[in-house]
N, C-alpha and C positions, 0 to 999 in steps of 0.2 A: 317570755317568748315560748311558744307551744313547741312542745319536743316534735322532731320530726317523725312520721311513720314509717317505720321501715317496711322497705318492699319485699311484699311475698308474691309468691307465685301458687298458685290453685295446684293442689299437688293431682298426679295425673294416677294415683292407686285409688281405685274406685274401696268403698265397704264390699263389693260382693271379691272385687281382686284380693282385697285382706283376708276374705273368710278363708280363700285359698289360700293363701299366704303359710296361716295359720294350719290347716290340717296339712301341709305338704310338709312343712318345717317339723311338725308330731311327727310323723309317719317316718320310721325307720327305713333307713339305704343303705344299708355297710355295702363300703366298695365289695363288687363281685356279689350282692345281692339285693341288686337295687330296684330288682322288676316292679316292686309295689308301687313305690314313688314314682317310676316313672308311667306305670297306669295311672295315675291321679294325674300326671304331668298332662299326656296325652288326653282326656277326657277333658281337660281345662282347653288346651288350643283347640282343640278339634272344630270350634266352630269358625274359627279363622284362619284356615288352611283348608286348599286344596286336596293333598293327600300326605301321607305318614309312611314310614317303616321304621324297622328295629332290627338290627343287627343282631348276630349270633351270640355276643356278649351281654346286649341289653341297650346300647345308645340307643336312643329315641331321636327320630326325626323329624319334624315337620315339615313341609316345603310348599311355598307359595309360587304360581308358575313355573310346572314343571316340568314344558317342555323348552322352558327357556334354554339354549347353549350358553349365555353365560349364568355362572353361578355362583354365588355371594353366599358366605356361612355366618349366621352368627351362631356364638357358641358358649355355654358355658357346662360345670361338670356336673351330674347328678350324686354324685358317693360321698360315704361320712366317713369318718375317722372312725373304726370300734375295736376290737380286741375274739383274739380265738382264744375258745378254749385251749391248753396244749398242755396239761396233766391234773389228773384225778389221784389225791393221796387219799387214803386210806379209813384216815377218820373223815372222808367227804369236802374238805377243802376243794378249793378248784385255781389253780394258778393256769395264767394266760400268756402270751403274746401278744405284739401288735398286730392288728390289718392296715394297714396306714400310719401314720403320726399321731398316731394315741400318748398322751403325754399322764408318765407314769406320776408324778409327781399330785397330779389332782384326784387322782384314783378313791384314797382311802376315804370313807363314808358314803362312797357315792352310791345310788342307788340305779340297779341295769336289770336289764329281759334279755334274757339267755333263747336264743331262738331256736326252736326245737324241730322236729317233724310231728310232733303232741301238742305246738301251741307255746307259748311265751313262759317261760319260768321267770320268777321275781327272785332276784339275789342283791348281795351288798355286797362294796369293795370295804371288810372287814380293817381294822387297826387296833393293837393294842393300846388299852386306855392307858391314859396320863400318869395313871398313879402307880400302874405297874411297871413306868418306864424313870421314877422318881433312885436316882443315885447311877442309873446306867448311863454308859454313852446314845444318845440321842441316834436314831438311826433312821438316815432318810429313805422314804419309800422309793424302791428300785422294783424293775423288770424283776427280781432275785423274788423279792419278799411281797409285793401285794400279793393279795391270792382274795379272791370270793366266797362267799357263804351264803349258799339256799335253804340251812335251816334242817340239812341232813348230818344224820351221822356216822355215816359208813361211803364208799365208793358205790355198792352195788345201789342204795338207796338214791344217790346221784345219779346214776345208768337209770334208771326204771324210771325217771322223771323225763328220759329222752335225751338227756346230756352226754354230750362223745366229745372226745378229739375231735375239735374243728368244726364244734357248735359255734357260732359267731355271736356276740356279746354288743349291746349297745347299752347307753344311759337313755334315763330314762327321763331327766330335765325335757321342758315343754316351754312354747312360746310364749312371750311376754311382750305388749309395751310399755318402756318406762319414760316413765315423766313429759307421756304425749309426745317423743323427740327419739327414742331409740326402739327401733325392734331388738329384740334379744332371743337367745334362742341357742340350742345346740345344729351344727349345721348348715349355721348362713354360711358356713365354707363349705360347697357354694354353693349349696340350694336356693341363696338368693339370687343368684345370676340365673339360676333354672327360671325363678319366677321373674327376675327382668328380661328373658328373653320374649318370654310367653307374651307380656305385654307390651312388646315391640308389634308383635304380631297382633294384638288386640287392636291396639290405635292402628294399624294400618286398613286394617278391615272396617275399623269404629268412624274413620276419616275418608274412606274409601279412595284410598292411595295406590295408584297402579304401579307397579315395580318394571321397569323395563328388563330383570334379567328375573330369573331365579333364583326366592332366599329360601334356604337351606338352616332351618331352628333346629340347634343340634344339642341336644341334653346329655351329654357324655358319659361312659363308666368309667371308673379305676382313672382317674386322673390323681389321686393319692399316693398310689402303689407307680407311680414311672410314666403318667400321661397314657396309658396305652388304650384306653379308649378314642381317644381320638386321634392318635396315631391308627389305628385300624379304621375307624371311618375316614377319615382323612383322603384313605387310599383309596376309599370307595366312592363319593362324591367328586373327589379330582376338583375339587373351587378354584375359579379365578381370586378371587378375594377372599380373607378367614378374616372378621371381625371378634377379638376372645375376649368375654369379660369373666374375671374372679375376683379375688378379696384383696387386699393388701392392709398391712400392720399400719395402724392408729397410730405414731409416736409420742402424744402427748403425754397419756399414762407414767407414772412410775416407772421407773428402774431399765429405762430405754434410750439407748443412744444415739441421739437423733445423728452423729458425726458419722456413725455406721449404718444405721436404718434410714435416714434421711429425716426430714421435717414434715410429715403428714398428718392430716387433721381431719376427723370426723365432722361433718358438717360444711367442709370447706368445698364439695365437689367432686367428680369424680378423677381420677390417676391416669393420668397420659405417661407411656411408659417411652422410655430410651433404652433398646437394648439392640444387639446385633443380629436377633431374631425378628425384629420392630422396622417392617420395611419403612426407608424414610418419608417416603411422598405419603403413601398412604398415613402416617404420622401426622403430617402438613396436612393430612385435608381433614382430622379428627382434629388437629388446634385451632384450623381457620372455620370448622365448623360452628365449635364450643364458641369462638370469639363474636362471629357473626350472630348466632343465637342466644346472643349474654347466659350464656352455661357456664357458671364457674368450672374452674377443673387445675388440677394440681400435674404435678411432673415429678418424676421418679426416673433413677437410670440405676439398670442392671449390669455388672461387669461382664458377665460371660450368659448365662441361660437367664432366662425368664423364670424360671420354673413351673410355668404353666403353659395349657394344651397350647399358647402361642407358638411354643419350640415345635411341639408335636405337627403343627400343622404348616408352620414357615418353609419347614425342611423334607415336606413332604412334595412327591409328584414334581421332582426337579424344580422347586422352588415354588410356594405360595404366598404371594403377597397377602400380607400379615400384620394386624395391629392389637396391643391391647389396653382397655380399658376398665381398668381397677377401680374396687369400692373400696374404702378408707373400713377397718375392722379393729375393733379394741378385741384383747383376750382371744389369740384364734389359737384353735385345736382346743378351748376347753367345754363345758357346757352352758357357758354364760355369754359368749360372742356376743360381739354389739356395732351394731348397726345406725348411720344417722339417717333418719326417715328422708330429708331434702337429697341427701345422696341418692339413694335410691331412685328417689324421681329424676334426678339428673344424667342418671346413667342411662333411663331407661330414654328420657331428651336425646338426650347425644347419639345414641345409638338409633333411633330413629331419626335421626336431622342428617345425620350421616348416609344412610341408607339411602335417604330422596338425593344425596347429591354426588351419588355415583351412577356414573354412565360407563354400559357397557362399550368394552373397548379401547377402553382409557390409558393409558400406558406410562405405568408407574415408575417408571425405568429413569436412572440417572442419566444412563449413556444410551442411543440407540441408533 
């Protein structure tokens, strides 16, 4: 008996959307300096938008009919995780801090660009070898003890290369796909949602789909550091509707508790969330969307916050209807993030199948 085929679907990332994919995901963003990445952001939508702004901080906007009164956001954040400078000793060492959720533990060997007002310096997150640590007690890397090395020997020679207090540090890991099935990469927390909104907007234009209100592609800063980028735009666009996608934790992996993180799975779809930030209706019409358009999709519930710009923008402007939409993420906060490529395309399904099936005016309200 002939195996049966299984069904695919024509994924909807074009080769030219990847090449972006690719230099956006390179291209450094540390929260609170993410202007680069979001010019690259911006020069990709610009042919499928109306018009644009940027905010005081750096969110990037795009917006398709805008003089629509209603208005619809989709949204995800543009900023990395990286690390400040915060002391220069003497023989030229350099110990840091975090900027976000830099997770100290992956640190030692890693190779980073120290970003300057001179241009990028190349340094290593330093570790004593094995053999000098043979009969001591073993000592895990802490916030205390990494520290960097640019290959100087004194502090002044560190100053003269451009290096201060509150130089900003990134890695310097670069995009990959592995085994035809995963983008990989530092970053897809959540530069990949940058690039699924981008081509919500592409297929809209590509399909030539009239939107009956105004969407509002919103690229966010400092969602790492407390949401506050989109807690500031938020206040400024005033949406009827905040549609947010970001990442969520993989479970399958080692050393994770699915009774605590729940059962989620790479490949399986995109993350419908439950949380008290997560207006209900608009909940309902993102699961009878996915179901109607055979879009797989998974379910997660949050006890108290979301922890993403969903909170920032539910509870903004005396209450905005709010939903959000996660991508399944193996390894997040380190340099190896991983991504299942069908996800992707799913999120970016859902999110445009969604968009066509909201009408302005609609009244998401339980009680009225």
């Amino acid at each position: 008996m002939a195996k049966k085929k299984e069904h695919t679907t024509a994924s909807v990332v074009t080769e030219k959307s990847l090449q972006f994919l690719e230099q956006y995901i390179n291209n450094p963003s540390p929260t609170g300096f993410e202007w680069e990445g979001q010019k690259l952001w911006l020069d990709y939508i610009r042919p499928y938008i109306d018009e644009h702004f940027v905010d005081n901080y750096g969110t990037a906007v795009g917006v398709i009919n805008p003089e629509a009164e209603y208005k619809v956001v989709i949204e995800a954040h543009a900023d990395e995780i990286s690390w400040f400078v915060n002391y220069i000793s003497k023989e030229g060492f350099i110990y840091v801090i975090r900027n976000g959720g830099s997770d100290h533990q992956i640190a030692p060997s890693k190779r980073v660009n120290i970003h300057t007002d001179k241009g990028i310096v190349k340094a290593v997150f330093g570790w004593p070898a094995i053999h000098t640590r043979h009969g001591e007690k073993e000592e895990a890397p802490t916030l205390k003890n990494i520290f960097l090395d640019c290959g100087c020997t004194s502090k002044e020679e560190v100053e003269a290369l451009g290096i201060h207090v509150g130089s900003v540090i990134t890695y310097e890991d670069e995009f990959i796909v592995l085994n035809d099935r995963y983008y990989v990469g530092r970053a897809l927390d959540n530069r990949i949602g940058g690039f699924m909104i981008a081509e919500v907007a592409r297929l809209l234009k590509e399909n030539k789909k009239k939107l009956p209100f105004g969407l509002y592609i919103v690229n966010a800063v400092q969602e790492e550091i407390g949401l506050r980028g989109a807690e500031m735009i938020a206040h400024r666009i005033k949406p009827n509707v905040a549609i947010i996608t970001d990442v969520t934790h993989d479970t399958q992996t080692p050393m994770i508790n699915k009774v605590v993180q729940g059962d989620l799975s790479a490949g399986k779809g995109p993350v419908v969330s439950y949380a008290p930030a997560v207006q209900t209706n608009l909940n309902k019409l993102l699961v009878s969307t996915a179901e109607s358009k055979g879009i797989p999709f998974q379910r997660q519930a949050s006890s108290r916050s979301t922890g993403t710009d969903t909170d920032a923008f539910a509870y903004s402007n005396d209450g905005v209807v709010s939903a959000l939409i996660s991508l399944p993420l193996r390894y997040m906060h380190t340099t190896v993030e991983m991504v299942h490529k069908e996800d992707v395309d799913n999120v970016i399904r859902l999110i445009y199948e969604v968009l066509l099936a909201i009408k302005p005016g609609h009244d998401f309200r339980n009680i009225s």
